[in-house]
C-alpha positions as CSV (number, residue, x, y, z in Angstrom):
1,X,-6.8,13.5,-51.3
2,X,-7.6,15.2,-47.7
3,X,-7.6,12.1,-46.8
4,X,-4.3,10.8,-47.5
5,X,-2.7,14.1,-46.6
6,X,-3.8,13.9,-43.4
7,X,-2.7,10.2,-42.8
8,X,1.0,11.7,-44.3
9,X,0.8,14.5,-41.6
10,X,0.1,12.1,-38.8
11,X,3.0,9.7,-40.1
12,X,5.4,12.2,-39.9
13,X,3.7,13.2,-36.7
14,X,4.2,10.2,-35.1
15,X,7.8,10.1,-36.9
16,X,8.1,13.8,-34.7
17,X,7.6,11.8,-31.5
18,X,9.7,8.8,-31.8
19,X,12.5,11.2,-32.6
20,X,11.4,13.4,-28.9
21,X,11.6,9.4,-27.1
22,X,15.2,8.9,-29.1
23,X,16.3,12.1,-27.4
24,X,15.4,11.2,-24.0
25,X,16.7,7.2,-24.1
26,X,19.6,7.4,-25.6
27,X,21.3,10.3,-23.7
28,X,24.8,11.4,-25.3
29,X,25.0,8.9,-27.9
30,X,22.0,10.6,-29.5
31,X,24.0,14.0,-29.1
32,X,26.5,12.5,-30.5
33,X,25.3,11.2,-33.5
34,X,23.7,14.6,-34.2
35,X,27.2,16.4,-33.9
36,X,28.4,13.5,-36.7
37,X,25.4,14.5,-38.5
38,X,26.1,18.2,-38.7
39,X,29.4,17.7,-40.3
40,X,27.6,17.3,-43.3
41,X,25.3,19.2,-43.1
42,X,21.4,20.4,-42.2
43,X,20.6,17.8,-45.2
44,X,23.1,14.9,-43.6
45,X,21.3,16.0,-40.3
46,X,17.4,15.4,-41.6
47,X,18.5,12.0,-43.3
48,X,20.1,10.8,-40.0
49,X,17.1,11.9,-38.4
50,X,14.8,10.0,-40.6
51,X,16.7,7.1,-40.1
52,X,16.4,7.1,-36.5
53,X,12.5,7.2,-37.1
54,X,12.6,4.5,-39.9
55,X,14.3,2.1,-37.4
56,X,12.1,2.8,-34.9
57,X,9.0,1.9,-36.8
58,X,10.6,-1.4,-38.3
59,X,10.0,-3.6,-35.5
60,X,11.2,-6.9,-36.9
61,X,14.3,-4.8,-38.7
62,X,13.9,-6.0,-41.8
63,X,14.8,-2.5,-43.6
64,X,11.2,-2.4,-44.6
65,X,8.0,-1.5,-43.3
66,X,5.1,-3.5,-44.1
67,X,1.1,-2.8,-43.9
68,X,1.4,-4.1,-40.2
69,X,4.1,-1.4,-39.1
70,X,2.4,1.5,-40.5
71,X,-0.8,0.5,-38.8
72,X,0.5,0.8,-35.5
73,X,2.8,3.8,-36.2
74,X,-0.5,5.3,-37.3
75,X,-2.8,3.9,-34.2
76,X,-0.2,5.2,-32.1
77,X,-0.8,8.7,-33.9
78,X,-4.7,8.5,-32.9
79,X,-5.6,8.3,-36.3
80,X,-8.9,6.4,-37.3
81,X,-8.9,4.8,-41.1
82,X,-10.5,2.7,-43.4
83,X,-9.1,0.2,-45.4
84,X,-9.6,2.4,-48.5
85,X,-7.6,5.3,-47.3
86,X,-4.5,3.1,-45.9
87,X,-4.7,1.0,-49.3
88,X,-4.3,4.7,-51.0
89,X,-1.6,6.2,-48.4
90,X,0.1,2.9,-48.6
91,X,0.4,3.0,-52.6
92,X,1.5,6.9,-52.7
93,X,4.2,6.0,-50.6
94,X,5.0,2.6,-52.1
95,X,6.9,3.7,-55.8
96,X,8.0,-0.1,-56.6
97,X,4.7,-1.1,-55.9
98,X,6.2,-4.1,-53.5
99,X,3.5,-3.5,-51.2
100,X,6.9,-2.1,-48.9
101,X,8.4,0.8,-48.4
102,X,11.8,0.9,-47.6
103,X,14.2,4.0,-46.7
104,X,14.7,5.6,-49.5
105,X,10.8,5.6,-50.2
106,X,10.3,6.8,-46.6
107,X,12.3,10.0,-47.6
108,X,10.5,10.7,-50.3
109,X,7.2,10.6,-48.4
110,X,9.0,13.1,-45.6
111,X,10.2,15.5,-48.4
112,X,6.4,15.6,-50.4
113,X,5.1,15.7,-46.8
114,X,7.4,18.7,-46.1
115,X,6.1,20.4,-49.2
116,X,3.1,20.5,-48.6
117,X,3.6,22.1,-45.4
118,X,5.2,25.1,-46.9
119,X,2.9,25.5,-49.7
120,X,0.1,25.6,-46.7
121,X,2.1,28.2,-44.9
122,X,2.6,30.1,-48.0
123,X,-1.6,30.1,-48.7
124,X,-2.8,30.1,-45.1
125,X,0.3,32.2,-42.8
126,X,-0.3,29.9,-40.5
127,X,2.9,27.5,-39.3
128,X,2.5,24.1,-38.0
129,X,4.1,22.9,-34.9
130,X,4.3,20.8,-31.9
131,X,3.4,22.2,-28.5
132,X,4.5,20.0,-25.4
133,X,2.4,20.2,-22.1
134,X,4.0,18.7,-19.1
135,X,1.9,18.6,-16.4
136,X,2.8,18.3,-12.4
137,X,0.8,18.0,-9.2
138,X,2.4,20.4,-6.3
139,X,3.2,18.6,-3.2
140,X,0.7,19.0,-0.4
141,X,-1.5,20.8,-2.6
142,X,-4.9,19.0,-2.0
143,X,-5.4,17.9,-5.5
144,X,-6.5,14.1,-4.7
145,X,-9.3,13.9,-7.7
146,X,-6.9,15.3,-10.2
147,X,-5.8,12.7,-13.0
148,X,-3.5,14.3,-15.3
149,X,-2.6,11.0,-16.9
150,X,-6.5,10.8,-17.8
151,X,-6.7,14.3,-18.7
152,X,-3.8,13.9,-21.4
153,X,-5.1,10.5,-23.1
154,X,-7.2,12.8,-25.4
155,X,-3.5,14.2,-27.2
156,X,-1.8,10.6,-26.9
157,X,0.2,11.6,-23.6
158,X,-0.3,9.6,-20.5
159,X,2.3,9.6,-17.3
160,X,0.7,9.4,-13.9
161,X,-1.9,10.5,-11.9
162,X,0.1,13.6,-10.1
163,X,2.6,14.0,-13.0
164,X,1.9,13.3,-17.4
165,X,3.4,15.1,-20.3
166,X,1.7,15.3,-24.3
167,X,2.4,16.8,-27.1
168,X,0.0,18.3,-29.4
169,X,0.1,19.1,-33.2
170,X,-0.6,22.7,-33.8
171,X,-2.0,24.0,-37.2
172,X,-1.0,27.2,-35.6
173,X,0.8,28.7,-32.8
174,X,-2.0,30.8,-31.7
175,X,-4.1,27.6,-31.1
176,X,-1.6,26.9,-27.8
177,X,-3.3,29.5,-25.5
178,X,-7.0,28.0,-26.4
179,X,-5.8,24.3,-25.7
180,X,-4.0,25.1,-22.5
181,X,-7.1,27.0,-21.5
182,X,-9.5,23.9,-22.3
183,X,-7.2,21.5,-20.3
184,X,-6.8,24.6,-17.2
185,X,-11.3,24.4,-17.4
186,X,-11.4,21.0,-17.8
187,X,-9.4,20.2,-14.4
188,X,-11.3,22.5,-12.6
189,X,-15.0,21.0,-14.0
190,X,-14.0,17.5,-13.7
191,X,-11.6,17.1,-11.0
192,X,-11.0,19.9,-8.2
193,X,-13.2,19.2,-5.7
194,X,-15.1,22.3,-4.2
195,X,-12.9,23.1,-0.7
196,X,-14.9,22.5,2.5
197,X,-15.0,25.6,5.0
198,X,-14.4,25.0,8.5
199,X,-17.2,25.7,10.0
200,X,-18.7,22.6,8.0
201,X,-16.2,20.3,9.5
202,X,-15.3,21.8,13.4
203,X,-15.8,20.3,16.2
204,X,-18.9,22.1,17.8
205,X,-20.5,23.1,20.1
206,X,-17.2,23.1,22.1
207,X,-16.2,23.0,25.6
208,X,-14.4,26.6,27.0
209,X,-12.2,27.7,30.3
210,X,-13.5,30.8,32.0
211,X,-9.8,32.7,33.2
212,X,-11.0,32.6,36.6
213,X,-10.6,28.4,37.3
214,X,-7.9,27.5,38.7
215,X,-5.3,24.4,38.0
216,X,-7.7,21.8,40.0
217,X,-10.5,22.9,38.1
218,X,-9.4,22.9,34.6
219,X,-7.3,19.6,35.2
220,X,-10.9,18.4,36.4
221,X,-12.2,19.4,32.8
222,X,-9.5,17.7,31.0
223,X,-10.4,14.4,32.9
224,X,-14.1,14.6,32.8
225,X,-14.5,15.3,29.0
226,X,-11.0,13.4,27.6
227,X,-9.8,16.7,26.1
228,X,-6.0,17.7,25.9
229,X,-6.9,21.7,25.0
230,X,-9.6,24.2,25.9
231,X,-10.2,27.7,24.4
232,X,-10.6,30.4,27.0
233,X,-13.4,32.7,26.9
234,X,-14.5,35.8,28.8
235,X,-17.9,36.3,29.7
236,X,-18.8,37.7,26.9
237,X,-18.1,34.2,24.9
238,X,-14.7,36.3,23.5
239,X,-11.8,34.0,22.7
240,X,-8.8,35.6,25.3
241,X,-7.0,32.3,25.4
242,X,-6.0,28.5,25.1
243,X,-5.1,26.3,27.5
244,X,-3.4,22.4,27.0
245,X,-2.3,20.0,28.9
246,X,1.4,20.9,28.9
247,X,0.5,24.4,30.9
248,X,-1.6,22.2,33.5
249,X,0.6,20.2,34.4
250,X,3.8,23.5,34.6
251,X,0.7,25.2,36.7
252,X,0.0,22.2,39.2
253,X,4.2,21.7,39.1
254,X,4.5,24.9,40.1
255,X,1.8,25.1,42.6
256,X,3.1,21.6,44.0
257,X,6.9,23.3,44.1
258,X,5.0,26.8,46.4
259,X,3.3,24.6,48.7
260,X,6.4,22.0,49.4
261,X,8.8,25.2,49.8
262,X,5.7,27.2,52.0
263,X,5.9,23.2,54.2
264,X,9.7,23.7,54.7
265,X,9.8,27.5,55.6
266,X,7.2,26.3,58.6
267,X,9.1,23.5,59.7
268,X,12.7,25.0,59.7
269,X,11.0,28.2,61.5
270,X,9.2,25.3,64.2
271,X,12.9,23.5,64.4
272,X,15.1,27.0,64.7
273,X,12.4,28.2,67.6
274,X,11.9,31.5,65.6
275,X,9.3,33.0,68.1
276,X,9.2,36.3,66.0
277,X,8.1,35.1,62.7
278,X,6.1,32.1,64.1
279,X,4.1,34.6,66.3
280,X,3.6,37.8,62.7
281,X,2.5,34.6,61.2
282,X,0.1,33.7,64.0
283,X,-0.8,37.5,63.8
284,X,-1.6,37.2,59.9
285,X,-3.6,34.3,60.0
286,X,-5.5,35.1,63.4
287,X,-8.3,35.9,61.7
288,X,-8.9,32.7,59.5
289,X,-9.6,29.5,60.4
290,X,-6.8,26.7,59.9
291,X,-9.4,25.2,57.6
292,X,-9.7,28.3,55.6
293,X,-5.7,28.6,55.8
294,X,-5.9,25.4,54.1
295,X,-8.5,25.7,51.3
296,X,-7.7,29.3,50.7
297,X,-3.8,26.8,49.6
298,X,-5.8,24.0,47.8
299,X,-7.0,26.9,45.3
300,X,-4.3,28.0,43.2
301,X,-3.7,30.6,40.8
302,X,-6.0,31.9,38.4
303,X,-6.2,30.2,34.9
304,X,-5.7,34.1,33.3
305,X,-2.0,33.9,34.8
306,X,-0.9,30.7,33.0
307,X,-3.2,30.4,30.0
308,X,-1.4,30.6,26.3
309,X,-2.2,34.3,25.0
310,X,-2.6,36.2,21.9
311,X,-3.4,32.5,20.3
312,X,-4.0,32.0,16.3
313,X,-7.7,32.1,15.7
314,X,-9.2,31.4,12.7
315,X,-12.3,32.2,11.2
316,X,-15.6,29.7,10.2
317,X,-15.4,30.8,6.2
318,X,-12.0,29.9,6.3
319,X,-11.1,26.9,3.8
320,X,-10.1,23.5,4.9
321,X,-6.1,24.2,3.0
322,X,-6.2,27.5,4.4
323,X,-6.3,26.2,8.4
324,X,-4.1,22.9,6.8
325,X,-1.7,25.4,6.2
326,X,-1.5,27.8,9.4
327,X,-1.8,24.7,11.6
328,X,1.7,23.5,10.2
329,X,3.0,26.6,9.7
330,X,2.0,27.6,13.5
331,X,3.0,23.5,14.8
332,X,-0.3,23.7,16.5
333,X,-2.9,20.8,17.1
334,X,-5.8,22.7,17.5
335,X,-7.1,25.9,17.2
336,X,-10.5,27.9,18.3
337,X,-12.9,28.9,15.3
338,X,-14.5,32.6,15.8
339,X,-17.2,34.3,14.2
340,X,-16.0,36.0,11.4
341,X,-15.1,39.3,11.7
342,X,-15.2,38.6,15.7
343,X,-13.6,37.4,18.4
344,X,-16.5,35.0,19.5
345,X,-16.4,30.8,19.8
346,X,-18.2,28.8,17.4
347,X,-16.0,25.6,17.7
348,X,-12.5,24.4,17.5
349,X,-10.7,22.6,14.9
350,X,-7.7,20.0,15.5
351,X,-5.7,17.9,13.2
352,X,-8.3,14.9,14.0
353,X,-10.6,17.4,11.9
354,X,-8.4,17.3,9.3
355,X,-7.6,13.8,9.1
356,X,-11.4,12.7,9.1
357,X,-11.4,15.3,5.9
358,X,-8.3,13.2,4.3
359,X,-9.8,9.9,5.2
360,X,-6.6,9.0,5.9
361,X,-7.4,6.5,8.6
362,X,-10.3,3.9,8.2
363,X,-10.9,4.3,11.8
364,X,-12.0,7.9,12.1
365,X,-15.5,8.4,12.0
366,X,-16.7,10.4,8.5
367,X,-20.7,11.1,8.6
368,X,-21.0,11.7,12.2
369,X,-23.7,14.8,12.3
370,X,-22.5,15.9,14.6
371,X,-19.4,17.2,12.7
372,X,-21.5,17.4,9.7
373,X,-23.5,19.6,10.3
374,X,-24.3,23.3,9.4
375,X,-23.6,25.8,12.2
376,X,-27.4,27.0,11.9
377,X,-28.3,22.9,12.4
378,X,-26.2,23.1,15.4
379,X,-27.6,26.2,17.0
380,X,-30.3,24.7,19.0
381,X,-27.3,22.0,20.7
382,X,-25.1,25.5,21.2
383,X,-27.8,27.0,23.0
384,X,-28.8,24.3,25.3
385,X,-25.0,23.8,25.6
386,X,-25.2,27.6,27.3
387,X,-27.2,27.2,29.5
388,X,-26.4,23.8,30.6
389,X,-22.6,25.1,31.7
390,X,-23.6,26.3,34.9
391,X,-23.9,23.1,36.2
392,X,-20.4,21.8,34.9
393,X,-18.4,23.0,37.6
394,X,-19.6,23.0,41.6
395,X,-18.1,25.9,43.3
C-alpha cells in the first residue's frame, strides 16, 4: 500500500543517515572498510554498507531487530504511524514470520525498496535524493534572533543556535531551490530583526565647538558637560571638525611649552642686561597695558588650528551595522551625524550608542526618550537648544 511504501522509503531514509553519522565518527576506519569493500565489488560494497546500518539500528545487538527498534529508527525518520500500518510494514519485511527481522531480511527489504525507486523514476523522470543544508551564522554579523537549530527541527536536523546542518529527502532535484528559498524567507519573517537607523538611536540634541574658542574654552566645555569629544561647527551649523580630549590637552601642552619658553627668553634677556631687545620689546608693547599683555597670553590659539579635520561623518538614514562597521574600521569612538545629503549636525553617535543597542551591559540605560526618540520629537529640544547656546560661554 502507499502506506507501507512510504514507511520503507523512510526506513531506508533513516538507514541513508546513520550511514552520513558512520562516515563522520569513525574517520579512516570507515574509509577503510569501504576500500575492503570495493575489492569485491559495488555489490560487496552495498552489503557492507547495509550492515553498517543494520548494526546501528540493533541497539541491544542481538542480530535482530525487534518491533521496539524499528519504532525508533522510524521516529527518528519523522514518520507518524498507526499501529495498523507498522503491523503491515513489519510483516512485509518479516519472511519467517518471527515477528524479527534479521540481516538477511533487512536486504531484502533495501533491494524491493530500491526497486521501487527505479520503477518510479522510470514512470515519473523524476530521481530521488538527499540534499544536505548546513547552515552558519557569520561572525559579527548582527544576527542575534536567528535560531538555525530551530529553523532545521522541521527536516530532523538540529546543531546550534549560530551553526545546524539537515538533510532533506528530495522526490526531485528541482525541489532543492524551492526549499532553500522557504528556509532563506522563513529567516527573514521570523528571525532578522528590522535594523535601527541612527538617527533613532544618537545622541541628540548635541553639544558643538565653534573654531574660534580657544584651548581654555573648549577644556571648559569638556568639564562642564562630562564629554571627552565635541563636533565643530561653523556658523552655519556645518560639521568642519572634531575635537577630543587628546588634542586639548597637545593644545594646552603646547600653549604651556610657548609661554614657559616666552618666561625664559625675558629672564635671560633681564639677566644678560640686553638693553636693545628689552627696550624693541618695550617699544612693541608700549601701547598695551601689562594687563592686556597678559590676557592677550592667557588666550591661546584658535580651536580651527588644532581641531581633527576632514572627519568621518555619517548620515541619520544610515543603519546601526553600517556605522558598527565604519566605527571599527575607522578605530573611532564617536562620530557626528549630518543631515543627509548635508553637511549639517543632527547628533553624534559613540560606541555607548551602540552598546545600549546590544544590551550588552545591564547598566546602560535602554528606554531613555531622550535617545528614543524620533528626530521630529526632538526638534522642539533642538531648537530651544539654539537659542539657549549663547549663554554657554561668557566672553
Amino acid at each position: 500500500t502507499e502506506k507501507g511504501l512510504l514507511l520503507q522509503s523512510k526506513l531506508l531514509e533513516a538507514k541513508i543517515e546513520d550511514d552520513n553519522s558512520s562516515m563522520g565518527g569513525s574517520g579512516g576506519s570507515y574509509k577503510m572498510m569501504e576500500a575492503e569493500a570495493w575489492k569485491g565489488g559495488e555489490d560487496a560494497l552495498r552489503l557492507r554498507r547495509l550492515q553498517v546500518a543494520f548494526d546501528k539500528k540493533d541497539i541491544d545487538s542481538s542480530g535482530y531487530l525487534d518491533r521496539a527498534e524499528i519504532v525508533q529508527a522510524l521516529v527518528k525518520s519523522g514518520v507518524v504511524f498507526s499501529e495498523d500500518a507498522l503491523k503491515s510494514f513489519i510483516d512485509s519485511i518479516d519472511m519467517d514470520g518471527n515477528g524479527k527481522i534479521d540481516f538477511d531480511e533487512f536486504v531484502s527489504f533495501s533491494e524491493r525498496v530500491r526497486e521501487i525507486q527505479n520503477e518510479q523514476e522510470k514512470l515519473t523522470g523524476r530521481k530521488p535524493t538527499t540534499m544536505t543544508v548546513i547552515g552558519r551564522v557569520k561572525a559579527g554579523v548582527n544576527m542575534k534572533d536567528v535560531n538555525l537549530n530551530r529553523l532545521f527541527q522541521q527536516f530532523g536536523g538540529g546543531g546550534h543556535a549560530k551553526a545546524a546542518s539537515c538533510t532533506v529527502r528530495l522526490e526531485d532535484e528541482s525541489e532543492a531551490g524551492d526549499i532553500l528559498q522557504g528556509l532563506v524567507d522563513e529567516i527573514i519573517e521570523t528571525s532578522l530583526m528590522k535594523q535601527p537607523l541612527v538617527g533613532d538611536f544618537m545622541t541628540s540634541p548635541v553639544l558643538s565647538a565653534q573654531p574660534k574658542m580657544t584651548e581654555n574654552q573648549v577644556e571648559d566645555l569638556f568639564t562642564r558637560y562630562d564629554v571627552r569629544a565635541l563636533p565643530v561647527v561653523d556658523d552655519n551649523n556645518n560639521v568642519i571638525g572634531l575635537v577630543t580630549y587628546k588634542e586639548v590637552a597637545a593644545a594646552k601642552q603646547r600653549l604651556w611649552n610657548k609661554e614657559q619658553k616666552r618666561m625664559r627668553q625675558t629672564q635671560s634677556e633681564d639677566d644678560d642686561g640686553d638693553t636693545e631687545k628689552t627696550t624693541k620689546r618695550g617699544q612693541k608693547n608700549s601701547g598695551k597695558t601689562q594687563q592686556q599683555q597678559k590676557q592677550h597670553r592667557k588666550l591661546g590659539s584658535a580651536l580651527k588650528g588644532w581641531m581633527k579635520q576632514h572627519i568621518q561623518v555619517v548620515e541619520g538614514s544610515r543603519t546601526m551595522a553600517e556605522v558598527e562597521a565604519i566605527l571599527l574600521d575607522q578605530d573611532v569612538g564617536c562620530m557626528p551625524v549630518v543631515k543627509d545629503g548635508t553637511k549639517q549636525l543632527i547628533g553624534m553617535v559613540t560606541r555607548t550608542d551602540l552598546l545600549r543597542q546590544h544590551r550588552y551591559y545591564p547598566s546602560l540605560h535602554y528606554h531613555n526618550k531622550g535617545y528614543a526618540d524620533s528626530i521630529a520629537a526632538r526638534k522642539p529640544i533642538i531648537e530651544l537648544r539654539k537659542k539657549l547656546k549663547k549663554f554657554d560661554m561668557e566672553e
